[in-house]
ROSE-4610 file (N, C-alpha, C; in Angstrom, 1 decimal, always signed):
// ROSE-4610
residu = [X/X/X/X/X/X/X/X/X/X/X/X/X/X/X/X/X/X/X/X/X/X/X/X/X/X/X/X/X/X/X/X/X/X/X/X/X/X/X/X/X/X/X/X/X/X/X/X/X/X/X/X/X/X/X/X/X/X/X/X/X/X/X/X/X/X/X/X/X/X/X/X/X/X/X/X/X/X/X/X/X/X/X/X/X/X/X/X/X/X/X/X/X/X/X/X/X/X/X/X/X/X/X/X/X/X/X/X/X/X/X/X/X/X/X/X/X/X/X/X/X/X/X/X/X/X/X/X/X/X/X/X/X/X/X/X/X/X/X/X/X/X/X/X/X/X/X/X/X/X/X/X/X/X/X/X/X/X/X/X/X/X/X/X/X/X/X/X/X/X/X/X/X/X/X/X/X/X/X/X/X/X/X/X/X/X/X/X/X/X/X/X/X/X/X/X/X/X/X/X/X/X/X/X/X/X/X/X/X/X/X/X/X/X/X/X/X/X/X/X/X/X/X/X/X/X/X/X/X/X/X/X/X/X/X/X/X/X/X/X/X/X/X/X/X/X/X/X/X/X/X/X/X/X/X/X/X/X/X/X/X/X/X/X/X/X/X/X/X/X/X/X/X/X/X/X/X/X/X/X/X/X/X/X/X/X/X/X/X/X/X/X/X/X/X/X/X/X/X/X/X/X/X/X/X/X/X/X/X/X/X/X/X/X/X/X/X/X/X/X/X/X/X/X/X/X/X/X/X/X/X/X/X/X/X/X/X/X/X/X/X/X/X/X/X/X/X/X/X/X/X/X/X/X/X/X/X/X/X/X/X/X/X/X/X/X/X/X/X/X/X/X/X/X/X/X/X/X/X/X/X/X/X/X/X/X/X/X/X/X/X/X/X/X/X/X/X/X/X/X/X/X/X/X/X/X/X/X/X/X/X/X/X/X/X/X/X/X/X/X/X/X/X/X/X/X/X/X/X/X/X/X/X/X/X/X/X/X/X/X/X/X/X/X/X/X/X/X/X/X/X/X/X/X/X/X/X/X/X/X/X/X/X/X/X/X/X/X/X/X/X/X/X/X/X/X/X/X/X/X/X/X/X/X/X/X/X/X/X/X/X/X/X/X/X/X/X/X/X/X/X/X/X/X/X/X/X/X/X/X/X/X/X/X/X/X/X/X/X/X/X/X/X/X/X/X/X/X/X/X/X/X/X/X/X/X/X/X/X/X/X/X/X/X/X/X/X/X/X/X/X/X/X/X/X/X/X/X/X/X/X/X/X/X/X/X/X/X/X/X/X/X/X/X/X/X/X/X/X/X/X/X/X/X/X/X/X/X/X/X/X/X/X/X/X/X/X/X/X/X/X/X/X/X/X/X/X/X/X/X/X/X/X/X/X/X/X/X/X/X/X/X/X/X/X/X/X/X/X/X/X/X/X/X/X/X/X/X/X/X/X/X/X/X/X/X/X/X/X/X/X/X/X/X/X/X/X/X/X/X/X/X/X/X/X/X/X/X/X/X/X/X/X/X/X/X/X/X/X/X/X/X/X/X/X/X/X/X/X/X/X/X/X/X/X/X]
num = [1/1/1/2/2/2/3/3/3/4/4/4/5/5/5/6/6/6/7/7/7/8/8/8/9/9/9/10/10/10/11/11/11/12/12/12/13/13/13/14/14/14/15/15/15/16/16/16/17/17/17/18/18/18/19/19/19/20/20/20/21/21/21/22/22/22/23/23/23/24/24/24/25/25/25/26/26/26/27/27/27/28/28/28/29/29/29/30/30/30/31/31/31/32/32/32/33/33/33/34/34/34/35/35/35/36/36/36/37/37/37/38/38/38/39/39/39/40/40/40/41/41/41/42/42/42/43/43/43/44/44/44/45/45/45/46/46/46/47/47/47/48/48/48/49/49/49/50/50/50/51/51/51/52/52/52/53/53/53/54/54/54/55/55/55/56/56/56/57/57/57/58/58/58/59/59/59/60/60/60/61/61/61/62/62/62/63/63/63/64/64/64/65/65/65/66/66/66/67/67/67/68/68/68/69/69/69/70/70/70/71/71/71/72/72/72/73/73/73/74/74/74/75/75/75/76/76/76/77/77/77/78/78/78/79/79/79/80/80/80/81/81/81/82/82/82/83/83/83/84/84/84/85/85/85/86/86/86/87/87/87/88/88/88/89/89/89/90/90/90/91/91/91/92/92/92/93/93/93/94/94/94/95/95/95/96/96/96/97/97/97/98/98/98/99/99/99/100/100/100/101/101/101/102/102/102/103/103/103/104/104/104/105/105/105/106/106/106/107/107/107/108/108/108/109/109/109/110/110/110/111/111/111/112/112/112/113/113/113/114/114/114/115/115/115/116/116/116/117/117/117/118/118/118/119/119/119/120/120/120/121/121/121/122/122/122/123/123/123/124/124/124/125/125/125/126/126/126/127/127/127/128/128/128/129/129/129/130/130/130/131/131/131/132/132/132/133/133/133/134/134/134/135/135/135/136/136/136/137/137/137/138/138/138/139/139/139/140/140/140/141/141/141/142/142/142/143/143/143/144/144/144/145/145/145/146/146/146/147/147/147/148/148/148/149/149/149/150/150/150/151/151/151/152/152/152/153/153/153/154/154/154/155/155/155/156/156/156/157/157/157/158/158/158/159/159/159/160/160/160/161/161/161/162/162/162/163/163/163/164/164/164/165/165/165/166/166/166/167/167/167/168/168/168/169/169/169/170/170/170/171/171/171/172/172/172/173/173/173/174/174/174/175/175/175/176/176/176/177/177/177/178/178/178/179/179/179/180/180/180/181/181/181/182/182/182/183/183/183/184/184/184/185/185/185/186/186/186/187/187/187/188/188/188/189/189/189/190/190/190/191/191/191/192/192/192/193/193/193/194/194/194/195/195/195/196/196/196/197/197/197/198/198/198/199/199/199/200/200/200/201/201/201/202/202/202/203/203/203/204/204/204/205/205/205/206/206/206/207/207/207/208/208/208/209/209/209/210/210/210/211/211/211/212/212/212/213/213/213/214/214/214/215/215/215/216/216/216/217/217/217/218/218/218/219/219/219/220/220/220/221/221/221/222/222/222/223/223/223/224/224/224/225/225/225/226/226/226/227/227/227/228/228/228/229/229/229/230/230/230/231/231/231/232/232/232]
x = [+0.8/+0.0/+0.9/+0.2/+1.3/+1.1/+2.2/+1.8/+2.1/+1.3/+0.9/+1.9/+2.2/+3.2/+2.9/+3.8/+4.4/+5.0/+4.8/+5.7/+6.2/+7.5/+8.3/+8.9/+7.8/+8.3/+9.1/+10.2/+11.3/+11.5/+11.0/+11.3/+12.6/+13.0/+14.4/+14.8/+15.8/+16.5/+17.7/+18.8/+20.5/+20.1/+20.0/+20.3/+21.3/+22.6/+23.9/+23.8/+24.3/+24.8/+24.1/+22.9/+22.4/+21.6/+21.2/+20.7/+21.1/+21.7/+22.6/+22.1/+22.3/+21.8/+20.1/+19.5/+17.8/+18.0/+18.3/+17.9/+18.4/+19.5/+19.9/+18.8/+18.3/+17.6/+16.0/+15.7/+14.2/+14.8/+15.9/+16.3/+16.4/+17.2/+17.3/+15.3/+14.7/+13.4/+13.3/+13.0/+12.6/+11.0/+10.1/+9.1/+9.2/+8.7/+8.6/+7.3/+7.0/+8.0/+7.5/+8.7/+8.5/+8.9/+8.7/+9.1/+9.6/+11.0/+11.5/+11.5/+11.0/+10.3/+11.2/+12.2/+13.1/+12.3/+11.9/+11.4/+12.6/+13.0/+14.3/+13.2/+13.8/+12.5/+13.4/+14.1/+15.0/+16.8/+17.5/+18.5/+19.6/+20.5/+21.5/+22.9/+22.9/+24.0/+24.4/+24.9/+25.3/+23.7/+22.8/+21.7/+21.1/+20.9/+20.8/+22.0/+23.4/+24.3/+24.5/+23.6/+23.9/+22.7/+21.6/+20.0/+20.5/+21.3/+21.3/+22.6/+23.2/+24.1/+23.3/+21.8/+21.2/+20.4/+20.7/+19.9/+19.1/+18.3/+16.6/+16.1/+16.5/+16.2/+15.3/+15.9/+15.2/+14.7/+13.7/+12.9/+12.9/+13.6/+14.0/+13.0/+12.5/+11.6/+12.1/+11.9/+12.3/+11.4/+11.8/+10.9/+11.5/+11.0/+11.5/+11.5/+11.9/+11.9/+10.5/+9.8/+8.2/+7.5/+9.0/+8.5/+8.0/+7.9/+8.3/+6.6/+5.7/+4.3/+3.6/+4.2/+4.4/+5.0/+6.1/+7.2/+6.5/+5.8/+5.0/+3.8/+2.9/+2.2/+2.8/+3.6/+4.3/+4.6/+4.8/+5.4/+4.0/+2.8/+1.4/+1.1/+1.3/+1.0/+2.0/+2.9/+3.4/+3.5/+3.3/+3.1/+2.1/+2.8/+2.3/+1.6/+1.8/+2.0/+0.4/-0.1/-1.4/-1.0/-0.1/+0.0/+1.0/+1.6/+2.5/+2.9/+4.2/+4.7/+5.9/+6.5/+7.0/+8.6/+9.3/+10.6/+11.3/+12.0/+12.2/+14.2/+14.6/+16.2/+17.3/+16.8/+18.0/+17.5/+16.3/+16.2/+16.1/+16.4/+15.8/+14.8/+14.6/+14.1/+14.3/+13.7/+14.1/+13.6/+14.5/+14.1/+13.0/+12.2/+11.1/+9.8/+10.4/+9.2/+8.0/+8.1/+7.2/+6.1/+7.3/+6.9/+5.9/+6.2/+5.1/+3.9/+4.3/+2.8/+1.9/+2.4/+1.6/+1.3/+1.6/+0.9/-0.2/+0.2/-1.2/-2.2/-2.1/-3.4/-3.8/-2.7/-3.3/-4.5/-4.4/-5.0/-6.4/-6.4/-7.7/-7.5/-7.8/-8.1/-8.8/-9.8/-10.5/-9.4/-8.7/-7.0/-7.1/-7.0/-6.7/-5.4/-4.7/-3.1/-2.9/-1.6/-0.7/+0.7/+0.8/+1.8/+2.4/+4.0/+4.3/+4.9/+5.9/+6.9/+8.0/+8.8/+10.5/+11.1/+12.3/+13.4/+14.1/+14.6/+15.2/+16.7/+17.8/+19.0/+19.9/+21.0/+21.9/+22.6/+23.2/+24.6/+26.0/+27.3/+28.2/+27.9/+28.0/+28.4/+27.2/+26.2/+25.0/+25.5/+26.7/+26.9/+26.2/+26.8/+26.2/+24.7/+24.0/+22.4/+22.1/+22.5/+22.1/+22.3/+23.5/+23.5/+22.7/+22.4/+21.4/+20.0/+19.6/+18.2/+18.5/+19.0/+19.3/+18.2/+17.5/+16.3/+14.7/+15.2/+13.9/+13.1/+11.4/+11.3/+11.7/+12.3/+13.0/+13.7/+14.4/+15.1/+14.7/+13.4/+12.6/+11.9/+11.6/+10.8/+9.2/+9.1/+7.8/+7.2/+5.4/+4.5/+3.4/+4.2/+3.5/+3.1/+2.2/+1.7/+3.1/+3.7/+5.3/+4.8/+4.6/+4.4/+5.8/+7.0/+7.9/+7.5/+6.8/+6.4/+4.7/+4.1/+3.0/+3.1/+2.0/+1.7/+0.3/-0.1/-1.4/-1.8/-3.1/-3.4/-3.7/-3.0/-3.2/-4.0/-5.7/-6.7/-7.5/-6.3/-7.1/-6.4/-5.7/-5.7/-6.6/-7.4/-8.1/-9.6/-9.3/-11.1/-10.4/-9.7/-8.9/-8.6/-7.6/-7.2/-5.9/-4.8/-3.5/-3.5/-1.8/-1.4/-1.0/-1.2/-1.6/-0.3/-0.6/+0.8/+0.7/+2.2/+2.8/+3.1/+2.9/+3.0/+4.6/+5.3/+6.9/+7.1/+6.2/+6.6/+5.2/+5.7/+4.6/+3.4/+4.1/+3.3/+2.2/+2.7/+1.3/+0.5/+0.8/-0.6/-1.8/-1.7/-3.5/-4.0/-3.1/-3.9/-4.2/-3.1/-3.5/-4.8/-4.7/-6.2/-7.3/-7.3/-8.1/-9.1/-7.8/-8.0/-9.2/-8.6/-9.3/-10.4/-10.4/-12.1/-12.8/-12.6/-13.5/-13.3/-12.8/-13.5/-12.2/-11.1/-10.3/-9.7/-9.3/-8.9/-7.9/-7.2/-5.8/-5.1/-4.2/-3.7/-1.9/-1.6/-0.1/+0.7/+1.3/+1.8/+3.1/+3.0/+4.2/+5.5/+5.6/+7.4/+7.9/+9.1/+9.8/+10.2/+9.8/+10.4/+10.8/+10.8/+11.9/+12.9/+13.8/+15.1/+15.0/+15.0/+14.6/+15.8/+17.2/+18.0/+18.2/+18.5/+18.7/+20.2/+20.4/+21.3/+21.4/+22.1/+22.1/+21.4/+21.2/+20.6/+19.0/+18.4/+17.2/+15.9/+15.2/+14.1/+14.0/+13.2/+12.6/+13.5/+15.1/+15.6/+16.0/+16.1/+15.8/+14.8/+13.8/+12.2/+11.8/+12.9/+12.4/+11.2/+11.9/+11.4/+9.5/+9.7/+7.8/+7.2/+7.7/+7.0/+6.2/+5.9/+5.2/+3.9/+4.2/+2.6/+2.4/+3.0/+2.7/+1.7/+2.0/+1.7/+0.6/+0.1/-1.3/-2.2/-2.2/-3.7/-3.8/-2.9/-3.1/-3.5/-3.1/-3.3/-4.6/-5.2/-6.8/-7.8/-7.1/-8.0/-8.3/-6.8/-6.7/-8.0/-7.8/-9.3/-10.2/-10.3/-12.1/-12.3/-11.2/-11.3/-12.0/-10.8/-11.2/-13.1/-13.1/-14.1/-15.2/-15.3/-16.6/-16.7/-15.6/-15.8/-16.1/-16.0/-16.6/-17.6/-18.0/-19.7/-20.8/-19.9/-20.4/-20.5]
y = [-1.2/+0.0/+1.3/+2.3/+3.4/+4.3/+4.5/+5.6/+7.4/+8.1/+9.3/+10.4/+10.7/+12.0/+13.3/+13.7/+14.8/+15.5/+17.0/+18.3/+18.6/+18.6/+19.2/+20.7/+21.5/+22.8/+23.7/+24.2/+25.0/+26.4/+27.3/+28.7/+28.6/+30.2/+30.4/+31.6/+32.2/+33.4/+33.6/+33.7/+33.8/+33.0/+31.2/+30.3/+29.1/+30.0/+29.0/+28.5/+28.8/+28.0/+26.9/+26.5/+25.6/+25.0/+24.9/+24.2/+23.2/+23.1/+21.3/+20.9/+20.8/+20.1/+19.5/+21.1/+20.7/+20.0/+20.7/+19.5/+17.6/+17.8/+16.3/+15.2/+16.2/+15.5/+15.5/+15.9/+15.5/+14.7/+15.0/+13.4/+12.1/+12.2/+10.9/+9.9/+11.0/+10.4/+9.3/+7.8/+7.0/+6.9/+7.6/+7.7/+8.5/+7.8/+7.6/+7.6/+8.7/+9.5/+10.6/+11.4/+13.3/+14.0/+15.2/+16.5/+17.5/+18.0/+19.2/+20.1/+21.4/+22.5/+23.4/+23.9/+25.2/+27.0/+27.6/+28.6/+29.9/+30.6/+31.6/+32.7/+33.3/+34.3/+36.2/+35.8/+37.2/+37.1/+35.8/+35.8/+36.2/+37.1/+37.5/+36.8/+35.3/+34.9/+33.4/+32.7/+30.9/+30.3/+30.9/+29.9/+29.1/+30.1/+29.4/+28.6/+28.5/+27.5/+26.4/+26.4/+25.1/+24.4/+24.8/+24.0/+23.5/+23.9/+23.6/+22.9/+22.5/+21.3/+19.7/+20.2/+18.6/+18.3/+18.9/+18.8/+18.5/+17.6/+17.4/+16.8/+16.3/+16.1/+17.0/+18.3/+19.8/+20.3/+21.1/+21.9/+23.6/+24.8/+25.8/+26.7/+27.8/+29.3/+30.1/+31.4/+32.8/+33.2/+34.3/+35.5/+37.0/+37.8/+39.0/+38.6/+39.4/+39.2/+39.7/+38.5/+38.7/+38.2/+37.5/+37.1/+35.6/+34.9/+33.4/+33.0/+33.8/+33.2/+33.1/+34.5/+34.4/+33.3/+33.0/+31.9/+30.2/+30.5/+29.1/+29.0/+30.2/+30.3/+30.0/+30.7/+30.4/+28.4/+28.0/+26.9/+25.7/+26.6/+25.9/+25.6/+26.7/+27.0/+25.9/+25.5/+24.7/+23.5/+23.0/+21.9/+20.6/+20.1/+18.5/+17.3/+17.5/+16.5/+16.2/+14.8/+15.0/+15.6/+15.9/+15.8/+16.9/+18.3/+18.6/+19.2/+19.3/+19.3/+20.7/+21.3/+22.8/+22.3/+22.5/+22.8/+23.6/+25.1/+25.7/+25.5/+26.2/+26.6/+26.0/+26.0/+26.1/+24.6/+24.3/+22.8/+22.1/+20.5/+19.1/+18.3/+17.3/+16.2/+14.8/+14.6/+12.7/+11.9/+11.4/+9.8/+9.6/+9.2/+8.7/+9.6/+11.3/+12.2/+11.7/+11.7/+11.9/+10.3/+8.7/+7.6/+7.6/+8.7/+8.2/+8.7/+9.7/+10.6/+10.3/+9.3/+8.7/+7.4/+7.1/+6.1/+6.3/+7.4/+7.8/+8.2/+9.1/+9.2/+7.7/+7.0/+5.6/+5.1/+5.2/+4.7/+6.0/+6.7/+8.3/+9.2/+8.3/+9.3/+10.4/+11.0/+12.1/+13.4/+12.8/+13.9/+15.2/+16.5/+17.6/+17.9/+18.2/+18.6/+17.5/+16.9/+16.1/+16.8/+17.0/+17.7/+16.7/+17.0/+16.5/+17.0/+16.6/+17.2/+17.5/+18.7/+18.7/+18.9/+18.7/+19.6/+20.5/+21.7/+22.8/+22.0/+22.5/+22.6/+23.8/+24.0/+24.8/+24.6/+25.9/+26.1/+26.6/+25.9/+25.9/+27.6/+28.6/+30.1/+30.4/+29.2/+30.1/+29.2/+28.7/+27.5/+28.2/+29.0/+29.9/+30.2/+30.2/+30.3/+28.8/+27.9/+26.9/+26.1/+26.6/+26.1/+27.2/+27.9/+28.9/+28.5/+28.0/+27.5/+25.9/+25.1/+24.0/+23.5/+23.9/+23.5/+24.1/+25.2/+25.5/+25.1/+25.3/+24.3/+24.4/+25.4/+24.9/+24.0/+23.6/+22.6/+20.9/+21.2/+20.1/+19.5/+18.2/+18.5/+19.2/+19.9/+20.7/+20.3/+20.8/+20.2/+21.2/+22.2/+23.3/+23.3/+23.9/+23.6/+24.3/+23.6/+24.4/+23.9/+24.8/+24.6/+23.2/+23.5/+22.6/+21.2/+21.3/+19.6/+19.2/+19.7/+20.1/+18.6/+17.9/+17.1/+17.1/+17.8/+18.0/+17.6/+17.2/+17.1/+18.5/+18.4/+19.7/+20.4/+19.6/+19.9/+20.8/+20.2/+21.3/+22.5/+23.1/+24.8/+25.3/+24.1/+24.6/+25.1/+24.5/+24.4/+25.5/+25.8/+26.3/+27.9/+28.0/+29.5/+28.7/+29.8/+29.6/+30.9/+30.9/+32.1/+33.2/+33.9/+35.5/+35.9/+36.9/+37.5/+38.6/+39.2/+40.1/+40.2/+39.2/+39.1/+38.7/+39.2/+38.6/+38.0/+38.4/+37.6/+36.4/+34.9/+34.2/+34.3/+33.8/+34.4/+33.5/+32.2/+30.5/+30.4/+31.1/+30.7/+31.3/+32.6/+33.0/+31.9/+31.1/+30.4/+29.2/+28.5/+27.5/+27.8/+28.8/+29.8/+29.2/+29.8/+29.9/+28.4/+27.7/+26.1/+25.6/+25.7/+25.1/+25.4/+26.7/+27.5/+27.3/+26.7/+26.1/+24.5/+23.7/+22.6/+21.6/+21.9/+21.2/+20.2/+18.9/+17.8/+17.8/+18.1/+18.1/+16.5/+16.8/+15.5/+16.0/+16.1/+15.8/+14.2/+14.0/+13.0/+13.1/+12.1/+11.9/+12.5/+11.5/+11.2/+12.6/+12.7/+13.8/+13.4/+14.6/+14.1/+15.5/+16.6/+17.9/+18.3/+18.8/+19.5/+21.3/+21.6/+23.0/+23.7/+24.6/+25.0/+26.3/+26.3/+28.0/+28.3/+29.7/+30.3/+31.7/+32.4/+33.8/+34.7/+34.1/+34.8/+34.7/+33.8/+33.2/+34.9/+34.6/+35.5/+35.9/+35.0/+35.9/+36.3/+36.3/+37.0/+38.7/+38.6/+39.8/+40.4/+40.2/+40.7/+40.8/+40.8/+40.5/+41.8/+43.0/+44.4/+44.1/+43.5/+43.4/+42.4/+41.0/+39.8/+40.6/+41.0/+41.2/+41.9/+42.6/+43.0/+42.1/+41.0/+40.0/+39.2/+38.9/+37.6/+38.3/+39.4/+39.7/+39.7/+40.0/+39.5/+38.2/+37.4/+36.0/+35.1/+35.8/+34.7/+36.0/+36.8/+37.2/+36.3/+36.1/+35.3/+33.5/+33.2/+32.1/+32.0/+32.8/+32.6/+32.9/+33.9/+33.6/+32.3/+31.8/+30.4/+29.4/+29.5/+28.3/+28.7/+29.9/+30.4/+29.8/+29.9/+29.4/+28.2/+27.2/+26.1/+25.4/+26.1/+25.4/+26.1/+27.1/+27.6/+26.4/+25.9/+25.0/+24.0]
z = [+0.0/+0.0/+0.0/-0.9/-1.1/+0.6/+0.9/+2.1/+1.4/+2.5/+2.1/+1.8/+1.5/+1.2/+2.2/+2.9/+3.9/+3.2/+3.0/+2.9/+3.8/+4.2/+4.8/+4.7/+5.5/+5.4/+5.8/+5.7/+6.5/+6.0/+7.2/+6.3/+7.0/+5.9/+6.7/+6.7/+7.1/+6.9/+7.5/+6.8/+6.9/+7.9/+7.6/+8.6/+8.0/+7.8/+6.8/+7.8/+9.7/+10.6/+11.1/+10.7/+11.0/+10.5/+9.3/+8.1/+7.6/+7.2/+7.0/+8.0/+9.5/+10.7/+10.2/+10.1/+10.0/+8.9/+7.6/+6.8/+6.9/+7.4/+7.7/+8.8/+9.6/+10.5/+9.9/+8.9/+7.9/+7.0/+6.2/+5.4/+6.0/+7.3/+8.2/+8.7/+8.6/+9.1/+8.8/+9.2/+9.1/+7.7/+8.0/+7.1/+5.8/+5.2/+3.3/+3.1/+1.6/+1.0/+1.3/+1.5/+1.6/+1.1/+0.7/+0.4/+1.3/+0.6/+1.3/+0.7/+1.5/+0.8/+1.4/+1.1/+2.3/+1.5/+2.0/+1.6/+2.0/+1.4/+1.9/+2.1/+2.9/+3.6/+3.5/+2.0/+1.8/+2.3/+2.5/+3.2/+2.3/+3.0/+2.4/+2.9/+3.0/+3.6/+2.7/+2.7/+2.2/+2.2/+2.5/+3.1/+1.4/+0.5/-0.8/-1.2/-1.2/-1.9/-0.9/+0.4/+1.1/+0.9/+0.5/-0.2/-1.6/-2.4/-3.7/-3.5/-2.6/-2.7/-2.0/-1.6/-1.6/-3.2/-4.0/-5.3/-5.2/-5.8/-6.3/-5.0/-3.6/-2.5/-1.8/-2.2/-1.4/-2.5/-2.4/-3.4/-2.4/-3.4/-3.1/-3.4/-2.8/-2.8/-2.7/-3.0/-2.9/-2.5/-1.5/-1.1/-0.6/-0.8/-0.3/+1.4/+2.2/+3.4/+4.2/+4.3/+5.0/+5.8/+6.9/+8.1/+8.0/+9.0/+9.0/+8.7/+9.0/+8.8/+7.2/+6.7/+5.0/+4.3/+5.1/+4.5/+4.3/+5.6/+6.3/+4.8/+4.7/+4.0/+2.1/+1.9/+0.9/+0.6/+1.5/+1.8/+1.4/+2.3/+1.9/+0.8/+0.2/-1.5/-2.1/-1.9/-3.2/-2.2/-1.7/-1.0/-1.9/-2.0/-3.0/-2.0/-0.9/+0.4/+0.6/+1.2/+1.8/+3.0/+3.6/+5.6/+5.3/+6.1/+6.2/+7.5/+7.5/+9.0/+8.7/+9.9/+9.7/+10.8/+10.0/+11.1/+10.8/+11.6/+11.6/+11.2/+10.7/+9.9/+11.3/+12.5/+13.4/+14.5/+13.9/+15.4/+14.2/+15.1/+14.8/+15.1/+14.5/+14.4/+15.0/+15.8/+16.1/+15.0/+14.1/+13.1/+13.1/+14.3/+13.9/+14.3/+14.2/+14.5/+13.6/+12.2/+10.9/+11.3/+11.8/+11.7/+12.8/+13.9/+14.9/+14.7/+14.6/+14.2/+13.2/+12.3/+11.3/+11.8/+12.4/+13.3/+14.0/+14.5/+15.7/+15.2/+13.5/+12.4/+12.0/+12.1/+11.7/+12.5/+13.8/+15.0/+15.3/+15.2/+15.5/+14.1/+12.9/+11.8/+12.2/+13.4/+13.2/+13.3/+14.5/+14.6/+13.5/+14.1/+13.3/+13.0/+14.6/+14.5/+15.5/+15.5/+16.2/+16.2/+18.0/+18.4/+19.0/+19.3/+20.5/+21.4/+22.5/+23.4/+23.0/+23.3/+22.7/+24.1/+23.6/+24.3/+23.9/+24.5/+24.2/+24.6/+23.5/+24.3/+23.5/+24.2/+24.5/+23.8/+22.7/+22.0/+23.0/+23.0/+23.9/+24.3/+23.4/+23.8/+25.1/+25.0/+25.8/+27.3/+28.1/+28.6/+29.9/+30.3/+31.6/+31.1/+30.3/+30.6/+31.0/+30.3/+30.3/+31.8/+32.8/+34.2/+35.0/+34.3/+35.1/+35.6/+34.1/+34.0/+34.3/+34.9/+35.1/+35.7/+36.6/+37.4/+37.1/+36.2/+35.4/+33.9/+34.5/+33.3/+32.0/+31.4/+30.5/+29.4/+31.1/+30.7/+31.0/+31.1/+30.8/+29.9/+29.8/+28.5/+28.2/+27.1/+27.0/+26.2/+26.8/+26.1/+25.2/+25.4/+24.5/+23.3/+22.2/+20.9/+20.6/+19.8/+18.9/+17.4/+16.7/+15.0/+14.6/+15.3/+14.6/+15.5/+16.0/+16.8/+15.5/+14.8/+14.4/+13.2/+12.9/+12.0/+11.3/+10.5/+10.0/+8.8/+8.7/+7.2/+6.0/+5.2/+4.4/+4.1/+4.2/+4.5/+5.6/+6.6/+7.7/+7.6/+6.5/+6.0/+5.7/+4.8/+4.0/+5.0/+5.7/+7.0/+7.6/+8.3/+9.1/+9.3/+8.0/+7.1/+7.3/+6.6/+6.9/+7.7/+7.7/+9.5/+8.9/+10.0/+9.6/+9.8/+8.4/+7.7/+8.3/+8.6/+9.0/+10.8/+11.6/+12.8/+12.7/+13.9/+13.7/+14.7/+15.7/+17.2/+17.9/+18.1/+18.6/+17.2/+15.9/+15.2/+14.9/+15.3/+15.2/+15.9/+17.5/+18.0/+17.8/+17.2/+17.1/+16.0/+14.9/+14.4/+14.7/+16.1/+17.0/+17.9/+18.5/+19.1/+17.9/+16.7/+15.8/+16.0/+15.6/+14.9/+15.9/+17.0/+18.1/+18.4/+18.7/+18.5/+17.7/+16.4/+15.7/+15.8/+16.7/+17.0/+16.5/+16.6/+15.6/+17.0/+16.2/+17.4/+17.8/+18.9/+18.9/+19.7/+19.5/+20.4/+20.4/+21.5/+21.8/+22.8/+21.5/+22.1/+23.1/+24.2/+25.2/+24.4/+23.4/+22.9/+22.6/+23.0/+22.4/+21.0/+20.3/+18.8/+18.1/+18.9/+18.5/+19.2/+18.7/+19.6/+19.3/+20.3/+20.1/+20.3/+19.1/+19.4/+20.2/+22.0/+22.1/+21.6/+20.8/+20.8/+20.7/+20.2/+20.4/+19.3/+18.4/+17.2/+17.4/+18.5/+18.1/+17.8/+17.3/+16.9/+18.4/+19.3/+20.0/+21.1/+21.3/+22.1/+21.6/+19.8/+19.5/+19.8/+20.2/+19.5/+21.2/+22.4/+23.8/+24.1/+23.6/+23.8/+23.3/+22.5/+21.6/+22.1/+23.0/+23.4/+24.5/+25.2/+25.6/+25.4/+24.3/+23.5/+22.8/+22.1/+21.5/+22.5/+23.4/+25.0/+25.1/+25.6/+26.4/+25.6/+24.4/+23.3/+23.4/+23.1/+22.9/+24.2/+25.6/+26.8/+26.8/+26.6/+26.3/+25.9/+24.2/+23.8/+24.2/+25.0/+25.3/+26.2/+27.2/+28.3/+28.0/+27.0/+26.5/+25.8/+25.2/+24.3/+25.7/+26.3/+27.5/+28.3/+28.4/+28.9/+28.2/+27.0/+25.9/+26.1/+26.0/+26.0/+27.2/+28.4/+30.0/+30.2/+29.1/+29.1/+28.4/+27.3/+26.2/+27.0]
């Protein structure tokens, strides 16, 4: 029996230093067959001549620089995949992220999004953050909705929307918010099956000054979300 085809999404931007990594850890996946979709999100660094040394393995995009939710969106649009999944230019994958999660659609076809658990870890330069946070959760493993933990059918864009353009910070959850509020099934599985890289470049340690107007709309609408549905 033929199994279903996965797009594998990756936006990116001037991410030479860690690209090879991502993409090696979606080629290694145990599950067949997939697509790799790297979308360049305007980078002015190696990040195109290190995609174009996996040749016809990776399938390459251009974009002016428009932010990772445009990229994501861009990524939708040429997506061939029944199922597609999102990993970001600077984390990994466990082998059998793609094999498990198709398993668990095997088992509860109603499934909308299938998340799971990651871990964050530490680039050597950050070594002192990383014994800082030693006992915080952190550095545990997390069960939060993370788009690069995400396994969906391509269809639920279509029910759904795709994600809203021009947000730079926390830019998936209003449409995790969205999804849900209209009824969408979620399920997060136990297994860890992403690695979440901290280092010094990351988006949201630039963007520290703006997370916080980003955060109070969203834990807003989080509780009216929760609110409706323990009214319902």
């Amino acid at each position: 029996m033929k199994l279903p085809l996965i797009s594998c999404i990756v936006p990116v931007f001037n991410g030479e230093r860690y690209l090879r990594e991502t993409l090696d850890s979606i080629l290694a996946q145990t599950y067949r067959p997939l697509e790799v979709v790297v979308i360049d999100d305007g980078s002015t660094d190696g990040t195109s001549a290190i995609v174009a040394d996996y040749g016809v393995q990776v399938r390459y995009l251009w974009q002016a620089n428009s932010g990772p939710a445009t990229a994501r969106n861009l990524g939708l649009s040429a997506a061939r995949g029944d199922y597609v999944a999102f990993l970001d230019a600077d984390d990994l994958w466990h082998p059998e992220k793609l094999a498990r999660q198709m398993a668990r659609f095997g088992t509860r076809p109603e499934i909308d999004l299938c998340f799971s658990r990651f871990e964050n870890f530490w680039m050597p330069e950050l070594a002192e953050e990383e014994a800082r946070y030693q006992r915080h959760p952190l550095s545990h493993p997390q069960s939060a909705w993370s788009i690069c933990t995400l396994l969906a059918q391509r269809a639920v864009f279509e029910s759904f929307g795709k994600f809203q353009e021009g947000a730079r910070e926390l830019e998936n959850m209003p449409w995790f918010l969205h999804a849900a509020a209209q009824g969408a099934v979620v399920e997060i599985l136990s297994d860890i099956l992403m690695y979440r890289r901290l280092h010094p470049e990351n988006s949201t340690r630039k963007s520290r000054p703006n997370i916080l107007n980003s955060v109070l709309p969203l834990l807003r609408d989080w509780r009216n979300f929760q609110r409706r549905r323990s009214d319902g």
